[in-house]
N, C-alpha and C positions, 0 to 999 in steps of 0.2 A: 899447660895453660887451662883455665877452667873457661865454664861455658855459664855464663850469669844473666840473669832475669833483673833488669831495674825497672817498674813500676814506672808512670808519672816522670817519662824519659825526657821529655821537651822543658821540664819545669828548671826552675833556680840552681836548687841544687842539684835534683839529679842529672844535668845537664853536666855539670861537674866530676858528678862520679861516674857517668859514659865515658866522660873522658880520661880520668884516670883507670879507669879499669880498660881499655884500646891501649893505653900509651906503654901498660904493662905487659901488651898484648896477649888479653885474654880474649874471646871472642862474647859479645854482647848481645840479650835479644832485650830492646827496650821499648815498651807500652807508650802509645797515644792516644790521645782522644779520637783526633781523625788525621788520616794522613794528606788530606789534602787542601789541611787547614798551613798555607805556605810559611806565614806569617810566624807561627807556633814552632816548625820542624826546619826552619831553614837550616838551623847551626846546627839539628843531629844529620843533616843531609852534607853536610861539610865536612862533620867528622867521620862519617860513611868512604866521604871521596878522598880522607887524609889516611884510612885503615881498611885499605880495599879486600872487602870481602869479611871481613871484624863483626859490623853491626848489622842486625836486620832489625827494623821498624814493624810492629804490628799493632793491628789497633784494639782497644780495649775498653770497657764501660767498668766503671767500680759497680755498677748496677745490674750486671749481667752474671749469673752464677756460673757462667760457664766462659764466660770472657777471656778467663787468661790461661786455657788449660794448654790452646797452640804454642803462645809464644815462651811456657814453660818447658817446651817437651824439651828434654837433654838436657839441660841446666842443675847443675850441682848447685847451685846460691844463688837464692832472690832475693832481691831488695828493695822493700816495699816502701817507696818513696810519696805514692798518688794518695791525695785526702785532701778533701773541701778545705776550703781557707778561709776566714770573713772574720776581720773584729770589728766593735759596735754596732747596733740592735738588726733586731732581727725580727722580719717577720715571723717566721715557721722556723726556727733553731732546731729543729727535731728534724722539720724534714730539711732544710738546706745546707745543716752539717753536721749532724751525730749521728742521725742514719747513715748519711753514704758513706761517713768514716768508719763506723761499727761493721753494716752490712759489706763495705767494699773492703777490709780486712777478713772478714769470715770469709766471703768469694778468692780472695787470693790462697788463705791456708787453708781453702778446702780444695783447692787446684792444687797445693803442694802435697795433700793427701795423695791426691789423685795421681803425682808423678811422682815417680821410683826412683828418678835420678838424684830429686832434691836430699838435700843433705843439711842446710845452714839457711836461717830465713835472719835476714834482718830488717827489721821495721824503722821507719823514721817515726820518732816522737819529739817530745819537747819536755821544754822544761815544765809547762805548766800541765804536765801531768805529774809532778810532784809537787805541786804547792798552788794555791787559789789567792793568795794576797800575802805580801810582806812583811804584813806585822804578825805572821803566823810564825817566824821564825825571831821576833825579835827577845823572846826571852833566852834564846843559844849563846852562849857566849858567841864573838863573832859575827852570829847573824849567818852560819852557815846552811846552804843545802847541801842534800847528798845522795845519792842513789837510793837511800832507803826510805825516803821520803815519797808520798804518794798524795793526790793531791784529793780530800775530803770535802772540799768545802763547796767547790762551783758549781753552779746552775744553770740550768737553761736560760734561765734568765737574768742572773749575773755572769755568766763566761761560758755561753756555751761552746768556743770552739777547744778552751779549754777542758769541758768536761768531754765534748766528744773523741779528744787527743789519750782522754785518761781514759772513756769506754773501752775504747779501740786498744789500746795497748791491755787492758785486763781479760779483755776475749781473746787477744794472741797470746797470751798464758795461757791462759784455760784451755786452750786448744792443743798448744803443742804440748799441756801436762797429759792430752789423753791419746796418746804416742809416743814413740821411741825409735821414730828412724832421723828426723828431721829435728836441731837441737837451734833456739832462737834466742838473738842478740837484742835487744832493745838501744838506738840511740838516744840523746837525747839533748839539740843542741838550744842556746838562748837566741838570741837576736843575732838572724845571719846577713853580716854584710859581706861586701866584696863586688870585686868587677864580675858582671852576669857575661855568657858566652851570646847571648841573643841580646836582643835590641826591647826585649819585652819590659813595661815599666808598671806591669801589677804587681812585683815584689813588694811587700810592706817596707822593705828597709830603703829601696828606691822611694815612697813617698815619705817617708820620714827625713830621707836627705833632701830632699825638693824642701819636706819644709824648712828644712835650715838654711837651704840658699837660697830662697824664695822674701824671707824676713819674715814670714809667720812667728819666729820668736822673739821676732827681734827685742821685744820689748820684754822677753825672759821668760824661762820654762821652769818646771817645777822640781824640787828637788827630787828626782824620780829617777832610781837607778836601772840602767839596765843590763843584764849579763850579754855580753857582746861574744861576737867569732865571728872570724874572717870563714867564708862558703867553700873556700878549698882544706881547712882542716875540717870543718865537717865534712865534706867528700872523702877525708882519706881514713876517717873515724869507721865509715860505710865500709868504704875496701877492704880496711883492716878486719874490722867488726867480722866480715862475711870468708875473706879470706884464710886468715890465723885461726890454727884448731883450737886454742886455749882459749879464746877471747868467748864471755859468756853475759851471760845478767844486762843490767843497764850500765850505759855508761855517759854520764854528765859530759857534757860538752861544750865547755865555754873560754873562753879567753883570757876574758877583762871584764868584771863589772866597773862601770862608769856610771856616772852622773847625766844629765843631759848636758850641762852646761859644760863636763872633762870632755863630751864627743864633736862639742862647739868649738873649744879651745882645740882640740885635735885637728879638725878642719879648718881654723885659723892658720897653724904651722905650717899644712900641706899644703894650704892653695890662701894666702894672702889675699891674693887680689879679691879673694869672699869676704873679706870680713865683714866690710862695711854693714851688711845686710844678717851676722850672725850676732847670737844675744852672747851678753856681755856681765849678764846677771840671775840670780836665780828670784822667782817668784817666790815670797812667803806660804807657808803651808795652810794659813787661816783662811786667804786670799784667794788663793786656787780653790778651797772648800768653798769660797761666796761666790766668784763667777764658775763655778767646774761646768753647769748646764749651757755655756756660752764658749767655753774650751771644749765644748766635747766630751765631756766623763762626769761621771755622775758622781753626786758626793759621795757613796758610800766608795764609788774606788777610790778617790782623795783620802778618805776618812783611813782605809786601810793598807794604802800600797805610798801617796806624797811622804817623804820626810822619813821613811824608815829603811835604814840602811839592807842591804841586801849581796850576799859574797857566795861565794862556792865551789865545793869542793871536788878538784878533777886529778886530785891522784890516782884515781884507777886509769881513766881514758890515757893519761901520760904515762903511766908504767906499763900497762898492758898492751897497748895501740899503737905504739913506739911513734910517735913524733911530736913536736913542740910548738905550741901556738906562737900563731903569727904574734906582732904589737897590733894593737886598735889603730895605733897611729899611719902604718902602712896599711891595714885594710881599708879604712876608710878613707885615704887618701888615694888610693888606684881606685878605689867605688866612684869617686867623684872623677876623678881624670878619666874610667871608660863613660861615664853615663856626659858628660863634654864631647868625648870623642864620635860619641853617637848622636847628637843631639837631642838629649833628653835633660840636660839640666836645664835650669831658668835660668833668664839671659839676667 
């Protein structure tokens, strides 16, 4: 059984891959902010009490060069899940999320320098470290991405959490090309839904289903695709990633691209009794570009992301990672029945 480092242990996903990495019983050491923040760590204190003796909790700052050197000692595979989160504006984009994402990357794999055991680092990235808007792929036949795609175009001031996702992940190259003990996997999943193990509702994919059951669409969304996955095939992408010696490079991770309006009709199927308050239509692409400053986005994202198709391509993550994506239709339909169960959806 190996002995693994998960980053950013209380959050969404990694919350996921603690637990699939206990249930294989490995033994786990996984980073918090503070451990006596209850609210945050209750459900890794759960799975503590369900794998007695499996997980130890230590606490960690992405901002501290020496933060994770403890809860890495003995650990063959870390997996670097912790990095700022924020979409739309931003005061200080530099310091609120490309710094701590760039610097609290260099801090983790200069702790994996530092310890002898490490062997396999795997980082969480995203997709929009390979692409800055839509219409950058629509000359592809397809309209596909792919691992070899990187993402050139965003700014601090048009996507900064995407350019900090694309820093971050070019300085854990550069890093591990200047060594040869420790060999690093890159994930890299779309829009993750699914039922969260905690009661916490800062996930993005939580407020974007509040707004569909809430009737913020009701009156129709734009034609706006998005690359969907259920949060436990990204956790086993992680385990896989970290665990399997052959598993290398990036690996694309996504499900289903959908529509807004195929993720509406999907939550129609699952839970009826929502409909009444889910949209039934899609907004014109002209439309959305004349109110976008009153929807929240600005024209140039309408101008280059509304109305153009968007697909992708995950034959590696499926041949090399051995397992098969959930439907859209079952993730987001247990997303909505735990966040009911907790009461976090709108009534």
């Amino acid at each position: 059984m190996a002995r693994v480092l998960v980053t950013g242990a209380a959050g969404y996903l990694a919350s996921w891959i603690v637990k699939l990495l206990l249930e294989q019983g490995h033994t786990v050491h996984g980073t918090v902010r503070s451990l006596k923040d209850e609210r945050k760590v209750a459900h890794l204190q759960r799975l503590a009490q369900a794998h007695p003796g499996q997980l130890m909790l230590f606490e960690a700052d992405l901002l501290s060069a020496q933060g994770f050197d403890a809860a890495m000692q003995g650990c063959s595979a870390v997996l670097h899940t912790a990095s700022p989160y924020k979409l739309g504006p931003s005061a200080d984009p530099e310091r609120e999320l490309i710094a701590p994402a760039v610097t609290g990357t260099r801090h983790v794999l200069d702790a994996a320098n530092r310890a002898a055991s490490v062997e396999r680092v795997v980082i969480t990235s995203s997709i929009v470290a390979m692409f800055g808007d839509s219409d950058e792929l629509q000359s592809r036949p397809g309209h596909v991405l792919n691992e070899k795609d990187i993402n050139r175009t965003s700014t601090a001031q048009g996507n900064p959490y995407a350019l900090s996702k694309t820093r971050a992940e070019a300085l854990a190259w550069d890093l591990q090309a200047q060594q040869k003990r420790w060999s690093l996997v890159s994930v890299h999943p779309g829009a993750i839904f699914g039922p969260s193990l905690s009661q916490r509702d800062d996930a993005t994919s939580v407020q974007l289903l509040r707004q569909f059951l809430d009737g913020s669409f009701r009156q129709g969304v734009p034609p706006l695709w998005l690359g969907t996955v259920d949060v436990r095939d990204v956790a086993q992408a992680h385990v896989s990633a970290a665990l399997q010696p052959a598993a290398s490079g990036r690996y694309l991770v996504v499900g289903e691209s959908l529509r807004l309006l195929e993720i509406a009709q999907r939550l129609r199927q699952s839970h009826p009794d929502r409909s009444a308050k889910l949209p039934t239509k899609e907004v014109p692409r002209w439309l959305m570009w004349l109110i976008a400053p009153m929807a929240g986005m600005t024209r140039s994202y309408v101008r280059h992301n509304v109305g153009h198709p968007l697909q992708f391509d995950t034959t590696r993550s499926q041949a090399e990672l051995g397992f098969r994506y959930r439907p859209a239709s079952a993730t987001l339909g247990e997303h909505v029945a735990q966040l009911v169960a907790d009461g976090l959806a709108p009534d």
